[in-house]
PyMOL Python script that loads the backbone (N, CA, C, O; Angstrom):
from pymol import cmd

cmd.read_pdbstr("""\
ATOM      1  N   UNK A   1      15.861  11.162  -8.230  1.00  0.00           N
ATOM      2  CA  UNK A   1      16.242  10.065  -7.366  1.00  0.00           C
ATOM      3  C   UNK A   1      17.309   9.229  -8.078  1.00  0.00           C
ATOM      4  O   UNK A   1      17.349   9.051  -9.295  1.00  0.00           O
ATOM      5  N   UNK A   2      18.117   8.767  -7.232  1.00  0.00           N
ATOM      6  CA  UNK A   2      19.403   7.946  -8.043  1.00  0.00           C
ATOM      7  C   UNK A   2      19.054   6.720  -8.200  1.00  0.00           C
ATOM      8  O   UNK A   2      18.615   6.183  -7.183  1.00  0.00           O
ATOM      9  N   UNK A   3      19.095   6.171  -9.022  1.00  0.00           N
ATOM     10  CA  UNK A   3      19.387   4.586 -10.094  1.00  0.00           C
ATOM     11  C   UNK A   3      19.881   3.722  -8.597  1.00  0.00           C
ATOM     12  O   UNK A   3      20.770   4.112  -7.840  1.00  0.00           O
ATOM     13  N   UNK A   4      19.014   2.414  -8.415  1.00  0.00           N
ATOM     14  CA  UNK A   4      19.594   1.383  -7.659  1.00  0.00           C
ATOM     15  C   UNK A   4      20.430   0.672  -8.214  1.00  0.00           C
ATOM     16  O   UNK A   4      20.151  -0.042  -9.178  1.00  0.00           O
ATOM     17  N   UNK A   5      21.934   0.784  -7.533  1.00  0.00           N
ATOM     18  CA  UNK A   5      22.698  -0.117  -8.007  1.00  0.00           C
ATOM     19  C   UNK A   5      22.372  -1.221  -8.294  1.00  0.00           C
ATOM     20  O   UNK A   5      22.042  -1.839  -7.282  1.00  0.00           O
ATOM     21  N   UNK A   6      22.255  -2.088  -9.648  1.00  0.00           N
ATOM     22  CA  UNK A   6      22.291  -3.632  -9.979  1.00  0.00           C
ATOM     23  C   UNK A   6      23.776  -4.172  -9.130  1.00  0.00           C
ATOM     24  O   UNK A   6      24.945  -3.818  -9.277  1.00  0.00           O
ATOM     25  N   UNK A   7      23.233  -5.029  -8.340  1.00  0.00           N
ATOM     26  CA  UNK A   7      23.942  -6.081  -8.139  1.00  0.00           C
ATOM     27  C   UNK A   7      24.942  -6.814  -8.413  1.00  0.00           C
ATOM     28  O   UNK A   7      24.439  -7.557  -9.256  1.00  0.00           O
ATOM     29  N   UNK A   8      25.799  -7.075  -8.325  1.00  0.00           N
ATOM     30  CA  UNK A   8      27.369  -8.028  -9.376  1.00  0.00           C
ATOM     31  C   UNK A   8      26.858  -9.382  -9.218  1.00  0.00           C
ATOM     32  O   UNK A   8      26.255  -9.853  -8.254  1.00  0.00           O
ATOM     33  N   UNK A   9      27.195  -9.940 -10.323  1.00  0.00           N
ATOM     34  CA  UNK A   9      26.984 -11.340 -10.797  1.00  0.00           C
ATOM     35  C   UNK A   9      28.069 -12.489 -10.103  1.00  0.00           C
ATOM     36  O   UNK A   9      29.236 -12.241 -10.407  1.00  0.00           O
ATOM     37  N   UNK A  10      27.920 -13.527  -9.351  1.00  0.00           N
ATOM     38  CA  UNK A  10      29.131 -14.395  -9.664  1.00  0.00           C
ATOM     39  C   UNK A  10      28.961 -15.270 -10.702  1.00  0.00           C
ATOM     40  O   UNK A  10      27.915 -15.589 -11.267  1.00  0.00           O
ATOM     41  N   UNK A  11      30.308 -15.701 -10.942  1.00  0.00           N
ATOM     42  CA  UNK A  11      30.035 -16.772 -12.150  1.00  0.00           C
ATOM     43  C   UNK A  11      29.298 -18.119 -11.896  1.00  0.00           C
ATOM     44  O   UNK A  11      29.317 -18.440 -10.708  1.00  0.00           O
ATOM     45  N   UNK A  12      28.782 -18.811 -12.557  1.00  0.00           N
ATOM     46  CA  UNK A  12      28.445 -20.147 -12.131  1.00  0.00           C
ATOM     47  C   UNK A  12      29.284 -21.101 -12.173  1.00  0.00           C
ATOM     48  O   UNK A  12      29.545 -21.617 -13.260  1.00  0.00           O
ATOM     49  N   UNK A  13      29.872 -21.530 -11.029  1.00  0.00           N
ATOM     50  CA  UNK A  13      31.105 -22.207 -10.784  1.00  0.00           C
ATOM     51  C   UNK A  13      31.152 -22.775  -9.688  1.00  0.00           C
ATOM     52  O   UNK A  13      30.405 -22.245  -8.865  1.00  0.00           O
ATOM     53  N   UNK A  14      31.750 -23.689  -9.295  1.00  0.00           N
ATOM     54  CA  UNK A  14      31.557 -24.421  -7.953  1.00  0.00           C
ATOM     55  C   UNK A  14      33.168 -24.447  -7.348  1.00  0.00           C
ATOM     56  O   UNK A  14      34.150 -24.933  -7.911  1.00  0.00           O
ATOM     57  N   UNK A  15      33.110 -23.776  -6.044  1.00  0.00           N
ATOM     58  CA  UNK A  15      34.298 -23.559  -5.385  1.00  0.00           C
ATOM     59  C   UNK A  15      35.146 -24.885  -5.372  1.00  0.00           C
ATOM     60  O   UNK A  15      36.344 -25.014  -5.626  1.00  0.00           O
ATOM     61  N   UNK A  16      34.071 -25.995  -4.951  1.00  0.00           N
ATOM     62  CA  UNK A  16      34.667 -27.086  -4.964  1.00  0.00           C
ATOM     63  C   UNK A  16      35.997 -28.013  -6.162  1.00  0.00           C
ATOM     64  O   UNK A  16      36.907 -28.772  -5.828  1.00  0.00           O
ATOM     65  N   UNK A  17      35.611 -27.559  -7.495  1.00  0.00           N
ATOM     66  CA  UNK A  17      36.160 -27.718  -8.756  1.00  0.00           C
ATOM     67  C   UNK A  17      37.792 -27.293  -8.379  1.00  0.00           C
ATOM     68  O   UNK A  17      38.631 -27.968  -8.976  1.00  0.00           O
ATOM     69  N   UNK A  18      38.352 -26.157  -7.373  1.00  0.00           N
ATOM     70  CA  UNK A  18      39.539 -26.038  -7.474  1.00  0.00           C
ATOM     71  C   UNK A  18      40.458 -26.498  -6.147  1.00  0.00           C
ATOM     72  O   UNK A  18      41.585 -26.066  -5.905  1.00  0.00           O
ATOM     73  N   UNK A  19      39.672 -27.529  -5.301  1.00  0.00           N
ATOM     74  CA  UNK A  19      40.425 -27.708  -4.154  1.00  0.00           C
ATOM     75  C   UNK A  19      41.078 -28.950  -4.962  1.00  0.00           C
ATOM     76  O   UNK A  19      40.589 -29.778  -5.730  1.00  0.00           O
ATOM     77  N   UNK A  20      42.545 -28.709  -4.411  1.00  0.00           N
ATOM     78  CA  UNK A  20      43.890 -29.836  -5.014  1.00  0.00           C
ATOM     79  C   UNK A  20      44.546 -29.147  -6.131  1.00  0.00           C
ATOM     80  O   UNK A  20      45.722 -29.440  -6.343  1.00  0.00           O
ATOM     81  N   UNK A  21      44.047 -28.392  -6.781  1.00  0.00           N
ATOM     82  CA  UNK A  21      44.817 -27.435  -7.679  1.00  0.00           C
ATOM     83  C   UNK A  21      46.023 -27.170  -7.230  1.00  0.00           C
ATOM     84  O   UNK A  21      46.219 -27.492  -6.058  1.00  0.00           O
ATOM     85  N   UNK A  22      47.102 -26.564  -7.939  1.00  0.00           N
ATOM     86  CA  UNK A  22      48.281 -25.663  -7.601  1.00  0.00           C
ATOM     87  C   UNK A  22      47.665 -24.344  -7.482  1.00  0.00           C
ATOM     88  O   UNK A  22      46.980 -24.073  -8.468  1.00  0.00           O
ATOM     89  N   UNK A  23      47.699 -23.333  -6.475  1.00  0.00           N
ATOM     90  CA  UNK A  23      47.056 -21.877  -6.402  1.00  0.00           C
ATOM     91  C   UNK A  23      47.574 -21.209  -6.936  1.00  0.00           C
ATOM     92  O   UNK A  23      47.257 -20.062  -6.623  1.00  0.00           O
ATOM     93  N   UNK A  24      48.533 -21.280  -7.913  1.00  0.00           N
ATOM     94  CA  UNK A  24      48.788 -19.998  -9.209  1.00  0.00           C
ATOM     95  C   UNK A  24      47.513 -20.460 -10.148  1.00  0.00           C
ATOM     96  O   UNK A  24      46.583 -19.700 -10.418  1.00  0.00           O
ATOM     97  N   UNK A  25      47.599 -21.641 -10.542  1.00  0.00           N
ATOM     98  CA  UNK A  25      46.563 -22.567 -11.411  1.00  0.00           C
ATOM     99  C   UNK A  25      45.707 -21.908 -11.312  1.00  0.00           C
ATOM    100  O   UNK A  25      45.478 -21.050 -12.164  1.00  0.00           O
ATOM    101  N   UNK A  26      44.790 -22.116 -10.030  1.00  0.00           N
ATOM    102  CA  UNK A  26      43.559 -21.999  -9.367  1.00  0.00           C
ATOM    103  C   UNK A  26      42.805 -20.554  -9.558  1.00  0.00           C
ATOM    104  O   UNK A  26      41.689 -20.340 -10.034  1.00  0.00           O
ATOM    105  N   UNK A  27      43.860 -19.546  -8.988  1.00  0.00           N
ATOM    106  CA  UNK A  27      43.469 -18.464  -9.265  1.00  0.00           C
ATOM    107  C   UNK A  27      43.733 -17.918 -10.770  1.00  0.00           C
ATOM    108  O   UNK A  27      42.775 -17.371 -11.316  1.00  0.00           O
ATOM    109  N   UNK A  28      44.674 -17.997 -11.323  1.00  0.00           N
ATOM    110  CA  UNK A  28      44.344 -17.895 -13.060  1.00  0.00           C
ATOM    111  C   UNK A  28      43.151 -18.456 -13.688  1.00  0.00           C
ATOM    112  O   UNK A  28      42.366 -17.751 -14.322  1.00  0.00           O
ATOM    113  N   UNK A  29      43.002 -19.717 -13.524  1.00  0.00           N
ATOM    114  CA  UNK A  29      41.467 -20.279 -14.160  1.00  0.00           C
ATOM    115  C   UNK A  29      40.410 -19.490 -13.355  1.00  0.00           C
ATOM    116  O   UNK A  29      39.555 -18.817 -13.930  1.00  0.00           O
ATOM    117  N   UNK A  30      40.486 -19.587 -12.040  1.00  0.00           N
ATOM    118  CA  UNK A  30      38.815 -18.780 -11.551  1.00  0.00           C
ATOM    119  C   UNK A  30      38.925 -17.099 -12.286  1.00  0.00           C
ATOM    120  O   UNK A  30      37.944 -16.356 -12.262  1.00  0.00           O
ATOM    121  N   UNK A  31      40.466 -16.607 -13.013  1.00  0.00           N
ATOM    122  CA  UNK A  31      39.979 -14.880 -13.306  1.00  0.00           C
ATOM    123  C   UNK A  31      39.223 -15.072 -14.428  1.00  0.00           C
ATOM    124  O   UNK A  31      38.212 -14.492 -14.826  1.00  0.00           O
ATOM    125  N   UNK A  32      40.249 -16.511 -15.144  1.00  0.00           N
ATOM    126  CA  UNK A  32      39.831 -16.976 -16.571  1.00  0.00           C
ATOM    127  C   UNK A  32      37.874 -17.026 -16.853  1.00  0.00           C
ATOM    128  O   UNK A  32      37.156 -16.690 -17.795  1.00  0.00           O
ATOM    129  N   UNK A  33      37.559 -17.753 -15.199  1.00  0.00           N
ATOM    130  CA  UNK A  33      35.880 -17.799 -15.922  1.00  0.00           C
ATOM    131  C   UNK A  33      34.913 -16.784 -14.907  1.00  0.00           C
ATOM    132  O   UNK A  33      33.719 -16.974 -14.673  1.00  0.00           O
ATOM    133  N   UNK A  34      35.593 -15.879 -14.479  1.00  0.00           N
ATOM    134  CA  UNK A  34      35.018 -14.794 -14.643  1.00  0.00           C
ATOM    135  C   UNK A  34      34.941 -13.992 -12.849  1.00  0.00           C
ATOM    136  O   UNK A  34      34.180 -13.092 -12.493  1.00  0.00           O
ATOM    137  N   UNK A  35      35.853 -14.607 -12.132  1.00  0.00           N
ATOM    138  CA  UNK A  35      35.381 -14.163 -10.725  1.00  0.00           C
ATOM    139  C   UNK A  35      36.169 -12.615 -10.451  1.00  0.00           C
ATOM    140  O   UNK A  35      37.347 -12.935 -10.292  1.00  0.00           O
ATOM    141  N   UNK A  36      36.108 -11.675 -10.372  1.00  0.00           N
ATOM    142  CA  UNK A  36      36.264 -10.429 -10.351  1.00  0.00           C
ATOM    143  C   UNK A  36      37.693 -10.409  -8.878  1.00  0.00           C
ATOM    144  O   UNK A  36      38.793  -9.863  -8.969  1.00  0.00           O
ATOM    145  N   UNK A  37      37.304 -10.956  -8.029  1.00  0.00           N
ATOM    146  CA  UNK A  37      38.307 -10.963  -6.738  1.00  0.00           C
ATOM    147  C   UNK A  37      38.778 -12.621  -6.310  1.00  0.00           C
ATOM    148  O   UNK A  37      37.946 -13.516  -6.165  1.00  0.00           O
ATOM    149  N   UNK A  38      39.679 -12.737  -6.211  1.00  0.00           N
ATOM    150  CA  UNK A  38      40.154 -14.084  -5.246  1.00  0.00           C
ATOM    151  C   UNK A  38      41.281 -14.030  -4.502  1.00  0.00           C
ATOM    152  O   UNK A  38      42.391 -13.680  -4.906  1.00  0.00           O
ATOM    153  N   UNK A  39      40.998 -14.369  -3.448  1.00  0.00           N
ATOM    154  CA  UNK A  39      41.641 -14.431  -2.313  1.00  0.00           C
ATOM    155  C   UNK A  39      42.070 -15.404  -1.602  1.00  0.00           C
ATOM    156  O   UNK A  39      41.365 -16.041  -0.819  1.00  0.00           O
ATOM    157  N   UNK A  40      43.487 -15.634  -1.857  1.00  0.00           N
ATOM    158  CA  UNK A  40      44.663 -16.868  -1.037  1.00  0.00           C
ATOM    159  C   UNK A  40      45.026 -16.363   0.289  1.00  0.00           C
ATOM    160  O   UNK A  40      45.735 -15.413   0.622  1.00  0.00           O
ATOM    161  N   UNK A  41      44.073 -17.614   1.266  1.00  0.00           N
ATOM    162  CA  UNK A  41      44.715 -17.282   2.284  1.00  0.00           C
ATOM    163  C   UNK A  41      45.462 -18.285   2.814  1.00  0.00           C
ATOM    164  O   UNK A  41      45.309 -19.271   2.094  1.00  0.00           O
ATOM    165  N   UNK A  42      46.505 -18.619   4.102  1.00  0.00           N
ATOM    166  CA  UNK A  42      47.131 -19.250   4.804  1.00  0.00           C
ATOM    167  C   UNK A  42      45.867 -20.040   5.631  1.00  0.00           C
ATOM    168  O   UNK A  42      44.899 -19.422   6.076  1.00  0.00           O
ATOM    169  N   UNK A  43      46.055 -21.601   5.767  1.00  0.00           N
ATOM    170  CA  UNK A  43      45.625 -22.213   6.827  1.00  0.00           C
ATOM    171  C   UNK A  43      45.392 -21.664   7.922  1.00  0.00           C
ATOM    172  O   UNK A  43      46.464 -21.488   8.501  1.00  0.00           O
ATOM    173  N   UNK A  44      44.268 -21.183   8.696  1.00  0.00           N
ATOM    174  CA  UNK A  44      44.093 -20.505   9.793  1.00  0.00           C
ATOM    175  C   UNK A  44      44.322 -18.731  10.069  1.00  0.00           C
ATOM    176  O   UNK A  44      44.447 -17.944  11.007  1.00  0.00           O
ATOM    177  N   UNK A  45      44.295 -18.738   9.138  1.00  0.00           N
ATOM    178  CA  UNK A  45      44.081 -16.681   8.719  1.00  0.00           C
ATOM    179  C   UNK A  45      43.040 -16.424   9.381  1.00  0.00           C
ATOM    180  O   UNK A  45      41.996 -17.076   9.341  1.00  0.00           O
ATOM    181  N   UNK A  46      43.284 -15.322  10.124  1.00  0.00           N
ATOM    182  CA  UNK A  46      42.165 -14.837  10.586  1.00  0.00           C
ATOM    183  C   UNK A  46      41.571 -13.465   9.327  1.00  0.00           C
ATOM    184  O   UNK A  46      42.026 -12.649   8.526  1.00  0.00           O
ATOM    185  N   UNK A  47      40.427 -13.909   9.821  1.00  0.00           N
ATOM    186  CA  UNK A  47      39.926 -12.912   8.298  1.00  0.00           C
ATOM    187  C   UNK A  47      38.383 -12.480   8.672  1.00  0.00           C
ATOM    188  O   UNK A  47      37.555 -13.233   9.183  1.00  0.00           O
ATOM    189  N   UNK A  48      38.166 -11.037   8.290  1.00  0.00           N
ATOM    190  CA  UNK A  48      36.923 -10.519   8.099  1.00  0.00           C
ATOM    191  C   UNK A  48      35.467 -11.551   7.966  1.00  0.00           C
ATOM    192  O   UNK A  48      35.675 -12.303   7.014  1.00  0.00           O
ATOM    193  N   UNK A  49      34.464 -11.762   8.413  1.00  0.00           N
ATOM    194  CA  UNK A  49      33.662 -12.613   7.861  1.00  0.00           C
ATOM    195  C   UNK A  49      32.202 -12.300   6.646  1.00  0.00           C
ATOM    196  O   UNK A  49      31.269 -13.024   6.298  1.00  0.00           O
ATOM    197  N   UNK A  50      32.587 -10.921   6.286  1.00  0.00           N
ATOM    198  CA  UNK A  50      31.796 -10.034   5.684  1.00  0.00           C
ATOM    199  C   UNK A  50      31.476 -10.984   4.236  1.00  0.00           C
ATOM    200  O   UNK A  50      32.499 -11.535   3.831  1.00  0.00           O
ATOM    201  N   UNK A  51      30.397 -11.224   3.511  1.00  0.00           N
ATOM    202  CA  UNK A  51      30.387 -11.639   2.495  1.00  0.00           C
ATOM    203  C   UNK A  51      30.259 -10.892   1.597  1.00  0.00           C
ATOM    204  O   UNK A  51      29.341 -10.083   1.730  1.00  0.00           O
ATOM    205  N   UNK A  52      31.311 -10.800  -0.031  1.00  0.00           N
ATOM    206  CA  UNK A  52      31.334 -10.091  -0.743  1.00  0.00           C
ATOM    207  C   UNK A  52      31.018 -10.581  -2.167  1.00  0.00           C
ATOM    208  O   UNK A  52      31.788 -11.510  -2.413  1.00  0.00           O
ATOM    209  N   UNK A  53      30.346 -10.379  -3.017  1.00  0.00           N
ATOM    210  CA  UNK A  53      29.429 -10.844  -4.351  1.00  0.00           C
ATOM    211  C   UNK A  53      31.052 -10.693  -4.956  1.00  0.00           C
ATOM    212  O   UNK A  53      31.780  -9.779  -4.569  1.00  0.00           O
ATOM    213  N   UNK A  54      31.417 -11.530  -5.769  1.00  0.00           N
ATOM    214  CA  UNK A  54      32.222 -12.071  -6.527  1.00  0.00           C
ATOM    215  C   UNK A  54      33.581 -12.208  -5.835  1.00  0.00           C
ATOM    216  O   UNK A  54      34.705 -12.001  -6.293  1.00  0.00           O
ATOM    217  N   UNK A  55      33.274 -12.531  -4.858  1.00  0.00           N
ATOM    218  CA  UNK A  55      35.105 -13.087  -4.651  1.00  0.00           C
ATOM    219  C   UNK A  55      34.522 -14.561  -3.902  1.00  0.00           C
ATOM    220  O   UNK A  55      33.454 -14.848  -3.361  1.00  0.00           O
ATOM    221  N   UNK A  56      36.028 -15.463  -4.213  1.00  0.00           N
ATOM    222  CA  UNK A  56      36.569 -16.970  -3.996  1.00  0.00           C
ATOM    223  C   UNK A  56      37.404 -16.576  -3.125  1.00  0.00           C
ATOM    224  O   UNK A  56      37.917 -15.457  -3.109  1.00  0.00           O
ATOM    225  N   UNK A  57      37.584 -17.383  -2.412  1.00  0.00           N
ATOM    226  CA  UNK A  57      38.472 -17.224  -1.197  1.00  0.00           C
ATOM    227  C   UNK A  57      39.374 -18.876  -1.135  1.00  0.00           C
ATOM    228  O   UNK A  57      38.702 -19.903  -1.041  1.00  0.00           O
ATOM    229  N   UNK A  58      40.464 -18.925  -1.181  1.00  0.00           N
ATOM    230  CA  UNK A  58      41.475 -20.259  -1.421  1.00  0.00           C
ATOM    231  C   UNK A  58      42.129 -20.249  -0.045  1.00  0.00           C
ATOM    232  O   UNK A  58      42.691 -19.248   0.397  1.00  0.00           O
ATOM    233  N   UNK A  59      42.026 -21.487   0.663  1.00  0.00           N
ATOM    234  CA  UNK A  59      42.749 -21.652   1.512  1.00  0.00           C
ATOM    235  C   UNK A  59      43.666 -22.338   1.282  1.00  0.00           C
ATOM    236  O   UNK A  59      43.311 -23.503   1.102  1.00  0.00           O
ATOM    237  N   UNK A  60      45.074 -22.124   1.167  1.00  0.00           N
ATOM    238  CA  UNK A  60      46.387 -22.845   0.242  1.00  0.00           C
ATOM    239  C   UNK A  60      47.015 -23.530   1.504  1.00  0.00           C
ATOM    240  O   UNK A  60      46.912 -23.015   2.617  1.00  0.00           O
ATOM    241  N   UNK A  61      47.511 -24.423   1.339  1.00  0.00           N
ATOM    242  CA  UNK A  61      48.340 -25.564   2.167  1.00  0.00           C
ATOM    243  C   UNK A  61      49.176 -26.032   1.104  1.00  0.00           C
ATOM    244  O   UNK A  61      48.724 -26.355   0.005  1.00  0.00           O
ATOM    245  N   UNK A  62      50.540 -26.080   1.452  1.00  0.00           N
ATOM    246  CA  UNK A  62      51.543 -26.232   0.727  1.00  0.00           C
ATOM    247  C   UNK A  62      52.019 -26.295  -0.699  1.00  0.00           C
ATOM    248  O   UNK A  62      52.811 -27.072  -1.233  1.00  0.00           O
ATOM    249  N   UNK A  63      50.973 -24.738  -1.437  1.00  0.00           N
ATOM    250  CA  UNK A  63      51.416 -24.461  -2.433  1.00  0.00           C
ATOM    251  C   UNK A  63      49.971 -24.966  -3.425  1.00  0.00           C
ATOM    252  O   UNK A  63      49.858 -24.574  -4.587  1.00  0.00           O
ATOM    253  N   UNK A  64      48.790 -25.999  -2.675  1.00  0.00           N
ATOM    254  CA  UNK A  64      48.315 -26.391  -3.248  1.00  0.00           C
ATOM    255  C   UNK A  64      46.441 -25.825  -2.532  1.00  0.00           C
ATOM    256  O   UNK A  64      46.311 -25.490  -1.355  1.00  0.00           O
ATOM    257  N   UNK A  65      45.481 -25.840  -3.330  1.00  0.00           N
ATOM    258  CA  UNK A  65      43.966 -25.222  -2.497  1.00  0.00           C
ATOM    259  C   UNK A  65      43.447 -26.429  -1.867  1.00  0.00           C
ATOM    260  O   UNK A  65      42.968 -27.432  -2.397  1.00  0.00           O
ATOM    261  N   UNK A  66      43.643 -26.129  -0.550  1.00  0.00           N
ATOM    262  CA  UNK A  66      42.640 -27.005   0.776  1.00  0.00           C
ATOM    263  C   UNK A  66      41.597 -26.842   0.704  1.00  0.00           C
ATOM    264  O   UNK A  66      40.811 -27.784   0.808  1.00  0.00           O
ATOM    265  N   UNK A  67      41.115 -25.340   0.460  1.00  0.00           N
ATOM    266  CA  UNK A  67      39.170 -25.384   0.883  1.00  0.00           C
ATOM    267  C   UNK A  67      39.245 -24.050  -0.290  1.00  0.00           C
ATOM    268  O   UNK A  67      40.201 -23.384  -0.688  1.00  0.00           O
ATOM    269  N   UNK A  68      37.825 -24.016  -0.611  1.00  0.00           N
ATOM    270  CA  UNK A  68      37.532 -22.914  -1.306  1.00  0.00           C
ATOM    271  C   UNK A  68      36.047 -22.862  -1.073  1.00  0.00           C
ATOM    272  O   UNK A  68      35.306 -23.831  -0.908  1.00  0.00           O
ATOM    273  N   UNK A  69      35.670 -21.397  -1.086  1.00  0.00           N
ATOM    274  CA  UNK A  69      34.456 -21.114  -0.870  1.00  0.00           C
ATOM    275  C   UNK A  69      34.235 -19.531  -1.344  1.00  0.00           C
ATOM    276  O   UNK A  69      35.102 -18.750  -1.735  1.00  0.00           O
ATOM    277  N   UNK A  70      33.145 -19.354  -1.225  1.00  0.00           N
ATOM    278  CA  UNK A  70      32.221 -18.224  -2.329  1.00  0.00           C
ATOM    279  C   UNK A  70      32.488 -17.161  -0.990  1.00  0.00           C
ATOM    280  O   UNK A  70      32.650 -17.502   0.182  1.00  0.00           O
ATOM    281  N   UNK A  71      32.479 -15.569  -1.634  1.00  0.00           N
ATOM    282  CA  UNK A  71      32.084 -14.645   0.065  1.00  0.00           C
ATOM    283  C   UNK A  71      33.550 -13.579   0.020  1.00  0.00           C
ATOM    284  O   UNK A  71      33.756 -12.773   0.928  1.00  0.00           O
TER     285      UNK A  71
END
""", "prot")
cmd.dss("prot")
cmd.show_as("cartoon", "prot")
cmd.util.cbc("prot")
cmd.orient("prot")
């Protein structure tokens, strides 16, 4: 019988910590403490709603992170 995949870890980090950042910033520090995927999107992107164990998701408004959240 095959081995159950273990699970991926996110880091312990709070999405909140990078809204107002510059999003080059933002996403360099979140690879820096450990988030495996992050994802910049445009204000009003339509996007998948699937939740995925280690990715941040940045919603950028003029160069800078509006919202961030885990998924």
């Amino acid at each position: 019988m095959a081995p159950i995949p273990t699970p991926q870890t996110e880091p312990q980090d709070s999405p909140d910590g990078y809204v107002g950042l510059d999003a080059e910033h933002a996403e360099r520090l979140a690879r820096q403490r450990g988030w495996p995927a992050v994802r910049s999107l445009p204000p009003g992107a339509i996007i998948t709603m699937e939740y995925r164990v280690g990715r941040l998701n940045f919603e950028v408004r003029d160069g800078r992170v509006a919202r961030a959240w885990k998924g």
